[in-house]
C-alpha positions as CSV (number, residue, x, y, z in Angstrom):
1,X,0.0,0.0,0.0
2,X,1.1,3.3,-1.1
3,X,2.0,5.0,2.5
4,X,3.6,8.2,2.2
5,X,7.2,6.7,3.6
6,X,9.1,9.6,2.5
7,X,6.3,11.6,2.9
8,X,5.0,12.5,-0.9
9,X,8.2,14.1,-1.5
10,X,8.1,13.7,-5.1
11,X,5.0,16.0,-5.1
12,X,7.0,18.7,-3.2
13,X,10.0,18.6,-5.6
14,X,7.6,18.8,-8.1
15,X,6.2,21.8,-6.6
16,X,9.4,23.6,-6.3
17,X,10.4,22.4,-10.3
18,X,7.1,24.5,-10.9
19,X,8.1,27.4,-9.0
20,X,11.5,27.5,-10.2
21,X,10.1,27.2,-14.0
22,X,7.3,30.6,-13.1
23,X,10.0,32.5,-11.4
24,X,12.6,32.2,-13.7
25,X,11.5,31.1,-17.4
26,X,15.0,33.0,-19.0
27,X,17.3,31.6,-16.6
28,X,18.5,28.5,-18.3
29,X,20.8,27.1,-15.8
30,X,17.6,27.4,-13.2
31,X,15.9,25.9,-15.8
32,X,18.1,22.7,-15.7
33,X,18.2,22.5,-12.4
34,X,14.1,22.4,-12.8
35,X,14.6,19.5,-15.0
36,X,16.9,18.0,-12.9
37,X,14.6,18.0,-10.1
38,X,12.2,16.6,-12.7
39,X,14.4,13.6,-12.8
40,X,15.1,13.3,-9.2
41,X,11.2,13.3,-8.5
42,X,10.5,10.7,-11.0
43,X,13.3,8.5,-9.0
44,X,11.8,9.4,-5.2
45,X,8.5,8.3,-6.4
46,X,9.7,4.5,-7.3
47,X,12.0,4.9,-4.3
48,X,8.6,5.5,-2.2
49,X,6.8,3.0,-3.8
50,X,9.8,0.6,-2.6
51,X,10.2,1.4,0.9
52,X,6.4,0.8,1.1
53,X,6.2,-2.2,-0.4
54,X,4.0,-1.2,-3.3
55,X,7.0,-2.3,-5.7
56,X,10.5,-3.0,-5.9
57,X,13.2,-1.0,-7.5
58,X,14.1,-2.4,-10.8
59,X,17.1,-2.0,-12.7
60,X,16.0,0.8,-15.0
61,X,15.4,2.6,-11.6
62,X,18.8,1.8,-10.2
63,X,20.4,2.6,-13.1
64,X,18.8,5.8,-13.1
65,X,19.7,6.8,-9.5
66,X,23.5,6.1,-10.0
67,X,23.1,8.5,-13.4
68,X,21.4,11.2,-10.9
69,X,23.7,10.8,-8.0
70,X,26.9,10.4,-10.4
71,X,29.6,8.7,-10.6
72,X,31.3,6.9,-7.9
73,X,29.1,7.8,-5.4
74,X,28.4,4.4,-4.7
75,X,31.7,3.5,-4.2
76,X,32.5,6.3,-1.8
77,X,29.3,5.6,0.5
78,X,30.8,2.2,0.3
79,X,33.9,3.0,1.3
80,X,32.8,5.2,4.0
81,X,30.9,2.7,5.4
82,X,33.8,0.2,5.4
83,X,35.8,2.7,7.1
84,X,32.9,3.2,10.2
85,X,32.9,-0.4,10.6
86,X,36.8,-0.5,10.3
87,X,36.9,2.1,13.2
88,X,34.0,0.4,15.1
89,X,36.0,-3.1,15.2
90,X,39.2,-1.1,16.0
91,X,37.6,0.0,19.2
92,X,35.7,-2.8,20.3
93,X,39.1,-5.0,19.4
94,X,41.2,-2.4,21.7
95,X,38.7,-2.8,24.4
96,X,39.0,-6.8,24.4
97,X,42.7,-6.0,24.8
């Protein structure tokens, strides 16, 4: 069931793509960020629907939120992680000593 778990964001950045677009029709570069937004709302929505168990992510979807979020950004969340846990061992291993 369709439960709001992050809140209907995707209708607030939708909201703010339409304000951006009526503020500032000649400003191209606010213009992309509009679209961007556009995108990122598209990618909340199935992200939603996910987390509430109304559908799973597919690999279109995923493959679209690693084109939003860029890059490597996986990678570095996944290092960063590795890197809490390292830490979190490193003290619990230091207590045992």
């Amino acid at each position: 069931m369709y439960g709001g778990s992050l809140d209907y964001i995707e209708h607030k950045i939708e909201e703010c793509a339409d304000t951006i677009r009526g503020r500032a029709p000649k400003d191209y570069l606010l213009q992309a960020l509009a679209n961007h937004l556009d995108e990122l709302k598209e990618v909340l929505h199935n992200v939603e629907w996910d987390f509430s168990g109304d559908a799973s992510l597919t690999d279109e979807d995923r493959e679209n939120i690693k084109r939003l979020v860029g890059a490597g950004k996986e990678m570095v969340c996944a290092i960063e992680d590795a890197k809490r846990v390292r830490d979190e061992l490193n003290g619990l291993i230091k207590k045992s000593l």
